[in-house]
KOLMI-729446 format. One record per residue: z, y, x of N, C-alpha, C, O in turn. Coordinates in steps of 0.02 Angstrom, whole numbers, padded with zeros to 5 digits. Example, Ala and Ser with C-alpha at 12.3 -4.5 7.8 and 13.67 -1.06 7.14 Angstrom:
BEGIN
NODE   n_up n_north n_east  ca_up ca_north ca_east   c_up c_north c_east   o_up o_north o_east
NODE  00390  -00284  00660  00390   -00225   00615  00390  -00165  00660  00423  -00166  00712
NODE  00354  -00112  00642  00357   -00053   00684  00394   00002  00645  00402   00057  00670
This chain:
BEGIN
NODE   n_up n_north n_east  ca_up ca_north ca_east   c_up c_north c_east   o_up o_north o_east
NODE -00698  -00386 -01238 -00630   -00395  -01217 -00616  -00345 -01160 -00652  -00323 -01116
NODE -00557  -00337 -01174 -00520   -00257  -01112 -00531  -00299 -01070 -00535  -00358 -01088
NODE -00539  -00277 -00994 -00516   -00298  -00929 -00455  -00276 -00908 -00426  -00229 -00934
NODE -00432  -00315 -00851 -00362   -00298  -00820 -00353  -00227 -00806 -00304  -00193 -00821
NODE -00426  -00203 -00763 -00421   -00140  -00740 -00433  -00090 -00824 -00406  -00034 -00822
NODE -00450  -00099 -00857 -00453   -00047  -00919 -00391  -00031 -00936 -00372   00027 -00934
NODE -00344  -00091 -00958 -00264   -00089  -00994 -00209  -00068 -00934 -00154  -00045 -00950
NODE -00230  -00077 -00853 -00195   -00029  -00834 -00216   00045 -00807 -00191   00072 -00759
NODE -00259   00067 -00843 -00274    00149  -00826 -00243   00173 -00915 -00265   00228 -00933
NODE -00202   00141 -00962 -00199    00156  -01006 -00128   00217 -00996 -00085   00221 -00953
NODE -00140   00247 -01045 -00074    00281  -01024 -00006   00236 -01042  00041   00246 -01004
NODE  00001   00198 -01083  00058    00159  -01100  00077   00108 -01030  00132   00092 -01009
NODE  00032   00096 -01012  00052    00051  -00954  00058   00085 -00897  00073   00047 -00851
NODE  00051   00147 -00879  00068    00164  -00830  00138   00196 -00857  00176   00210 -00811
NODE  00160   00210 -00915  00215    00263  -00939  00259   00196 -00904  00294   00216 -00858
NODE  00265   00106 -00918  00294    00073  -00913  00302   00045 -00855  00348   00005 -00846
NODE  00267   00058 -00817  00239    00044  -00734  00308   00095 -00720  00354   00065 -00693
NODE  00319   00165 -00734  00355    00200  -00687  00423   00213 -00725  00471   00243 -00702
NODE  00418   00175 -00810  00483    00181  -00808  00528   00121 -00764  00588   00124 -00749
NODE  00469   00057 -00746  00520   -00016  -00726  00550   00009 -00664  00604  -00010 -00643
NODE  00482   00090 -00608  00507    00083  -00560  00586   00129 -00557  00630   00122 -00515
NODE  00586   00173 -00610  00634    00223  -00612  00716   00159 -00613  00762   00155 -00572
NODE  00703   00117 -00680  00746    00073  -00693  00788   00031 -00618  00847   00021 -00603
NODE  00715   00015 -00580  00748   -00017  -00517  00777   00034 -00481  00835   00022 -00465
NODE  00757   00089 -00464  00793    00143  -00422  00856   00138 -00440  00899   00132 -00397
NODE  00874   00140 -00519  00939    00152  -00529  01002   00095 -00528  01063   00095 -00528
NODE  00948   00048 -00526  01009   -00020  -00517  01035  -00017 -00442  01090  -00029 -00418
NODE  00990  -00003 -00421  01007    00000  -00331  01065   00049 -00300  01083   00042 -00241
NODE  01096   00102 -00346  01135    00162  -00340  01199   00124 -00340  01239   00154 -00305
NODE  01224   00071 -00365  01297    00055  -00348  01296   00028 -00266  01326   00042 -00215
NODE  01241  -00020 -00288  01252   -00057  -00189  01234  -00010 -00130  01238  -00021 -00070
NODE  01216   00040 -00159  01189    00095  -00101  01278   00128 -00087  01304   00129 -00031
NODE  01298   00140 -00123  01347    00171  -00148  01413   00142 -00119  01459   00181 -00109
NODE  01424   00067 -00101  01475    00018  -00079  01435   00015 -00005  01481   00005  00034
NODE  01372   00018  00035  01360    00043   00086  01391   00117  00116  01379   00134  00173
NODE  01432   00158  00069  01453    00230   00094  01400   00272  00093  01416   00321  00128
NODE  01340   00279  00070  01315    00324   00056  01328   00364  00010  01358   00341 -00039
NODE  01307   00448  00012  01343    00486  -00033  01288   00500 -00083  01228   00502 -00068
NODE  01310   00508 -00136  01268    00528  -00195  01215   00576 -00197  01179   00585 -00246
NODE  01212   00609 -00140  01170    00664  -00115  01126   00636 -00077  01067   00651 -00086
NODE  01141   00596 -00034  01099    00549  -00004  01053   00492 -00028  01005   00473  00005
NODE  01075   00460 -00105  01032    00417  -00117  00972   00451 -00172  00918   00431 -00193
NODE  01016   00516 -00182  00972    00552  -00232  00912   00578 -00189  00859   00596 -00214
NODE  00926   00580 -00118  00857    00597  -00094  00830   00553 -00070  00770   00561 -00064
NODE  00856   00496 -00047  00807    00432  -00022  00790   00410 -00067  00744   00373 -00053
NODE  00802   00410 -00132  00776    00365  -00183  00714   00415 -00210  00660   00386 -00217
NODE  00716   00495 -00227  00679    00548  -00260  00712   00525 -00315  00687   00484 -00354
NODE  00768   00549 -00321  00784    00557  -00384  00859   00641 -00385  00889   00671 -00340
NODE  00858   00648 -00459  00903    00711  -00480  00965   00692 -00447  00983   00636 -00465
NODE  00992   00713 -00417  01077    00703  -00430  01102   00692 -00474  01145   00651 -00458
NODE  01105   00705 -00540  01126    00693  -00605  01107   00624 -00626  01145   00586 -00656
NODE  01054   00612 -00611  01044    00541  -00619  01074   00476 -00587  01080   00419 -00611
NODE  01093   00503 -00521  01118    00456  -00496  01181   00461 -00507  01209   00406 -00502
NODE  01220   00510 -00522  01290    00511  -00538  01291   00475 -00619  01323   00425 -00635
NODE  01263   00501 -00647  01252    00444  -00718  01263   00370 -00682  01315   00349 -00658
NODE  01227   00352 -00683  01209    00266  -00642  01267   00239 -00599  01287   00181 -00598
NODE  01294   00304 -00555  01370    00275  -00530  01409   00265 -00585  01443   00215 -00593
NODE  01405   00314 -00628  01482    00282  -00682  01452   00239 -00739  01488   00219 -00784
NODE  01390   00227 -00738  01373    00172  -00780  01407   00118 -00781  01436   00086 -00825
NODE  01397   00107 -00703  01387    00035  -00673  01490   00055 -00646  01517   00004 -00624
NODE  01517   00091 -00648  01597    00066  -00641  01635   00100 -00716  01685   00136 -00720
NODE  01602   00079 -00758  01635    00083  -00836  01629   00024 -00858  01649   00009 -00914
């Protein structure tokens, strides 16, 4: 039987490890966003593209 530590050095679980964390970054872009931060700003506190976070703003007000 796998151990814990085997199934997470797998590549699938880490691909899903950093998409959940990408996923949370991006939920966080509206409330960052109603704080007055500018889109330039969360794109670098978060490490993320600009494009991405401008996606995620009009996600979340469509």
């Amino acid at each position: 039987m796998l151990g814990l530590d085997a199934i997470k050095n797998t590549r699938v679980y880490q691909e899903a490890r950093e998409e959940g964390k990408l996923e949370g970054k991006l939920e966080a872009v509206p409330g960052l966003l109603k704080l007055g931060l500018s889109v330039e700003q969360i794109a670098e506190a978060l490490e993320l593209e600009i494009d991405m976070v401008r996606q995620a703003a009009e996600k979340k007000t469509s």
